[in-house]
ZALUM-405011 format. One record per residue (C-alpha): residue number from 1; residue in one letter; x, y negated, z. Coordinates in nm, 4 decimals. Example, Ala and Ser with C-alpha at 12.3 -4.5 7.8 and 13.67 -1.06 7.14 Angstrom:
BEGIN
   i aa        u        v        w
   1  A   1.2300   0.4500   0.7800
   2  S   1.3670   0.1060   0.7140
//
This chain:
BEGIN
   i aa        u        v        w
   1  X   1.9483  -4.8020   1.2862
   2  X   1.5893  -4.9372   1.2707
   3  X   1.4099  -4.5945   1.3079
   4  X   1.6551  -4.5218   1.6169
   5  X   1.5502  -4.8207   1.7395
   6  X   1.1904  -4.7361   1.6923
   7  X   1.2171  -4.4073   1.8434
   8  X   1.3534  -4.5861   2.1453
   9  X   1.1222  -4.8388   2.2074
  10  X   0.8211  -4.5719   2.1580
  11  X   0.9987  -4.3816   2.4404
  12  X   1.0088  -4.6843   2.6810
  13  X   0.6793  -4.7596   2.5738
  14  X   0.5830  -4.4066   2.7101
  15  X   0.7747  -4.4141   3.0160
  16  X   0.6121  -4.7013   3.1059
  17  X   0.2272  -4.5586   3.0143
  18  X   0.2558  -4.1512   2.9302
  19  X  -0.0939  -4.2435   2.8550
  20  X  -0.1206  -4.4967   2.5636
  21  X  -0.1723  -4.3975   2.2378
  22  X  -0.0452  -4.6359   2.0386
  23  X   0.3536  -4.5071   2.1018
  24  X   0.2655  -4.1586   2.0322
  25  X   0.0844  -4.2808   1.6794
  26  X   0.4599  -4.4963   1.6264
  27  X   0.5891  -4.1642   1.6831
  28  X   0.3794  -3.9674   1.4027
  29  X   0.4986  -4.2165   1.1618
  30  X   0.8367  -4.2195   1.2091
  31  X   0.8248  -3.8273   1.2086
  32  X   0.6392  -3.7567   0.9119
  33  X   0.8977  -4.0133   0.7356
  34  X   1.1436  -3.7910   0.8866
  35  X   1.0319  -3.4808   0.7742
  36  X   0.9117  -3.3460   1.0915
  37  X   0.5832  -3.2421   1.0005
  38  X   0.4919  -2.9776   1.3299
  39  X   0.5923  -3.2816   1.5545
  40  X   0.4432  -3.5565   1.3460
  41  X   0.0712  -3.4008   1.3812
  42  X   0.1400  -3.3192   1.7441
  43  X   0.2032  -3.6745   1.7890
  44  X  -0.0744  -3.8234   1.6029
  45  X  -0.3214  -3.5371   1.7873
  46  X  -0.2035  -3.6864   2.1439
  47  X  -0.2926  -4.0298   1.9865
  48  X  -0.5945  -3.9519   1.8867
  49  X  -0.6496  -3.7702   2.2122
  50  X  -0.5519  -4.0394   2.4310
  51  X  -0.7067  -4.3066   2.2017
  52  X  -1.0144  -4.2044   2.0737
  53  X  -1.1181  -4.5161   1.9755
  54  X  -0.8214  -4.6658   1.8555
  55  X  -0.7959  -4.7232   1.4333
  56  X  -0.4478  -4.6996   1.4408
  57  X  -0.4142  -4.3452   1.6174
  58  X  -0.6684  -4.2310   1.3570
  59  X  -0.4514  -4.3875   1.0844
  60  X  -0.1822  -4.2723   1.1776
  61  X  -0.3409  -3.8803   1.1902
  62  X  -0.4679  -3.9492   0.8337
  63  X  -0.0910  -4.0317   0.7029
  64  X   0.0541  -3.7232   0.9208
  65  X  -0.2333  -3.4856   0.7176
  66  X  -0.2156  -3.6938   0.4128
  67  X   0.1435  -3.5701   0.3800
  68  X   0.1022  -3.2113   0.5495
  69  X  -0.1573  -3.1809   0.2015
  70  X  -0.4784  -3.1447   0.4361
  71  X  -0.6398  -3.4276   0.2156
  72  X  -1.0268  -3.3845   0.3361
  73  X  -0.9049  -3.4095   0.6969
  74  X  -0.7137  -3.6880   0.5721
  75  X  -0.9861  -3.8813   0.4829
  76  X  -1.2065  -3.7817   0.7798
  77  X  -0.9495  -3.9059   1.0152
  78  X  -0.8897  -4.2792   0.7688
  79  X  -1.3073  -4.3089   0.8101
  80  X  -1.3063  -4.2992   1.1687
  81  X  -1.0152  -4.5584   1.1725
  82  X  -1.2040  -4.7514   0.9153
  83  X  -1.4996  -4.7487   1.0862
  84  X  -1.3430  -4.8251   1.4429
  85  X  -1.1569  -5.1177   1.2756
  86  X  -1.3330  -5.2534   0.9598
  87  X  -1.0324  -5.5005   0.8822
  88  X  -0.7212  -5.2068   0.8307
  89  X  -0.4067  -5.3746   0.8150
  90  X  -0.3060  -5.3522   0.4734
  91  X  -0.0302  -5.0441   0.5360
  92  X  -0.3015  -4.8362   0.6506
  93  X  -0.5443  -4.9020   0.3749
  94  X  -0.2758  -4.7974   0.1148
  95  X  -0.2799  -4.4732   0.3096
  96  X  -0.6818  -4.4596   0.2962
  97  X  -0.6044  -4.4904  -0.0801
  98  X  -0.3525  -4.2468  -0.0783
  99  X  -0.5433  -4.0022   0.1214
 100  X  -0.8559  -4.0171  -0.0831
 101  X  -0.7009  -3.9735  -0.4675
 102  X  -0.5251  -3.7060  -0.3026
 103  X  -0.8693  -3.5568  -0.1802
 104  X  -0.9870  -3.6452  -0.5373
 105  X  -1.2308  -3.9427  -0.5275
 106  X  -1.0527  -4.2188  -0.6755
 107  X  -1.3363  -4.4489  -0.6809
 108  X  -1.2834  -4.4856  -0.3237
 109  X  -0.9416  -4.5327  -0.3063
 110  X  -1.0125  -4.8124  -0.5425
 111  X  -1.3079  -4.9934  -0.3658
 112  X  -1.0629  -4.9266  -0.0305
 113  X  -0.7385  -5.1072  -0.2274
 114  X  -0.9277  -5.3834  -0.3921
 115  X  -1.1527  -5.4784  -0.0496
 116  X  -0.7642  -5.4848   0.1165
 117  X  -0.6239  -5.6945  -0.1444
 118  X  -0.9434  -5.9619  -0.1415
 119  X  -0.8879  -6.0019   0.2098
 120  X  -0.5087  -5.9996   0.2302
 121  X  -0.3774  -6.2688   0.4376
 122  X  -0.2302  -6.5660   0.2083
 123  X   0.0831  -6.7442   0.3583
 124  X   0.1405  -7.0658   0.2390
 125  X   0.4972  -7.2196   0.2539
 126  X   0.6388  -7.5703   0.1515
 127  X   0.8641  -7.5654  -0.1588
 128  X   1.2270  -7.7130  -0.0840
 129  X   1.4608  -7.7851  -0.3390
 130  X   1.7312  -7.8677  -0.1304
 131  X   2.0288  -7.6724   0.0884
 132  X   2.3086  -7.7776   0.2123
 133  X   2.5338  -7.5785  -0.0689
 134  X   2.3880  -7.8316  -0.3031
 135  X   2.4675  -8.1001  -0.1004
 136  X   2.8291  -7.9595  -0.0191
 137  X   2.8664  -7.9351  -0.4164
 138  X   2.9282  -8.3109  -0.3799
 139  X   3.1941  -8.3394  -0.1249
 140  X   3.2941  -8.3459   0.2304
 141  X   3.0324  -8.4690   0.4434
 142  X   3.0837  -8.7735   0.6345
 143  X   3.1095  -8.6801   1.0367
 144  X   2.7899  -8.8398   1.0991
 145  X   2.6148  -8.6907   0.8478
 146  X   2.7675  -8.3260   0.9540
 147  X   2.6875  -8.3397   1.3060
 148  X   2.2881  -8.4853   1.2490
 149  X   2.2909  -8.1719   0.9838
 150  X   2.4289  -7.9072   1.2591
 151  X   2.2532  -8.0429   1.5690
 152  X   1.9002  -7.9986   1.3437
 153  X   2.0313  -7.6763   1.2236
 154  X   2.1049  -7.5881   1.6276
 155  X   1.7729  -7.6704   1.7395
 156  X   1.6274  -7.4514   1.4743
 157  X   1.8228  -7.1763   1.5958
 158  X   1.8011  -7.2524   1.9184
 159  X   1.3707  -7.2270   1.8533
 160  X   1.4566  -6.8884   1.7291
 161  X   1.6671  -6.7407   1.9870
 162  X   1.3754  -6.8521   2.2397
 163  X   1.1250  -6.6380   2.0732
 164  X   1.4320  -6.3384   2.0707
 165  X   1.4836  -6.3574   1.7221
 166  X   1.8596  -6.3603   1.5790
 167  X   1.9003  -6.5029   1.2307
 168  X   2.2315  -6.3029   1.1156
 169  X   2.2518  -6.5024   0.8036
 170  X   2.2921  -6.8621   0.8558
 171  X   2.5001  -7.0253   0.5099
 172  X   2.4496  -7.3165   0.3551
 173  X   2.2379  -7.1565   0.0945
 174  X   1.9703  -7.0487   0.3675
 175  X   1.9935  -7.4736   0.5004
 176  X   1.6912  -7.6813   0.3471
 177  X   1.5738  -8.0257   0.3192
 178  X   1.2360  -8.2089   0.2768
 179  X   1.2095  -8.4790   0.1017
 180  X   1.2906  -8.6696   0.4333
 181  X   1.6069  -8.4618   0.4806
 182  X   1.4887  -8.3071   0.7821
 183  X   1.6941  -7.9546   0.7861
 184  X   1.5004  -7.6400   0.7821
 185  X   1.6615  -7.2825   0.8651
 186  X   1.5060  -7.0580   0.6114
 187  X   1.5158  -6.6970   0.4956
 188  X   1.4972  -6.4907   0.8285
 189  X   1.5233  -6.1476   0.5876
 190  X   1.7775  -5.9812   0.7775
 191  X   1.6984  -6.1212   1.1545
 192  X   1.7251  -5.9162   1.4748
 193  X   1.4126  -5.9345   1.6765
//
């Protein structure tokens, strides 16, 4: 359901602009994941075409030739993209590290992967003991208590659906409290954005 979804939205994206390249490199992706090998690298081409300049497009060429076993183009096209955008997102440094073991020089896939992992993006997140299954464990709530709980537990929700993103999950496992019993909606794993 995801990849048709992705297909989609590359197609509005290129009905809207035939000419950006960024769709056409979404395309490549999902097609070499696909199995489509002949239209993947037709797709990343036109990317690359279109976007000369732009990493991703060359990323996106070096995953469609990683897999089509052209490993020195491969790395030729992850280069460019590295050297257009020094700081890779992470998914396409794994395929620079792919691509160049593959073309046989390790030692660069390893400087690639351990440069990506050293500056990785940390998240930090507050720990939370809480949910409202423990508290439930106790007993009914008392109607005060319920409603303060579910209008907290709206607004959170409500945040969400603002920003177009659909929790499909709420339980009273996925309810938190901080130490001041302020409610927190957590684990947004399975949300529709």
């Amino acid at each position: 359901v995801a990849r048709k979804r992705a297909y989609e939205h590359a197609g509005q994206a290129l009905e809207i602009d035939p000419e950006a390249p960024l769709p056409f490199a979404v395309l490549a992706v999902l097609q070499v994941v696909d199995g489509r090998h002949e239209e993947a690298l037709a797709s990343a081409e036109q990317a690359v075409a279109l976007g000369p300049s732009d990493a991703e497009a060359h990323a996106a060429l070096s995953l469609v030739l990683t897999f089509g076993g052209r490993h020195a183009e491969a790395v030729a096209a992850i280069e460019t993209a590295m050297r257009l955008n020094p700081s890779l997102p992470a998914s396409d440094r794994m395929i620079a590290g792919m691509a160049f073991i593959l073309n046989g020089t390790p030692e660069r896939a390893i400087e690639t992967l351990e440069r990506a992992r050293a500056e990785a993006e940390k998240i930090a997140m507050e720990y939370l003991e809480r949910t409202l299954a423990d508290l439930l464990r106790g007993g009914p709530l008392a109607p005060g208590k319920a409603l303060q709980i579910a209008r907290q537990v709206a607004d959170g929700l409500g945040a969400a659906h603002a920003s177009n993103i659909f929790h499909r999950d709420i339980k009273p496992e996925n309810i938190l409290f901080d130490e001041n019993g302020c409610v927190k909606v957590s684990d947004f794993g399975i949300a529709k954005i």
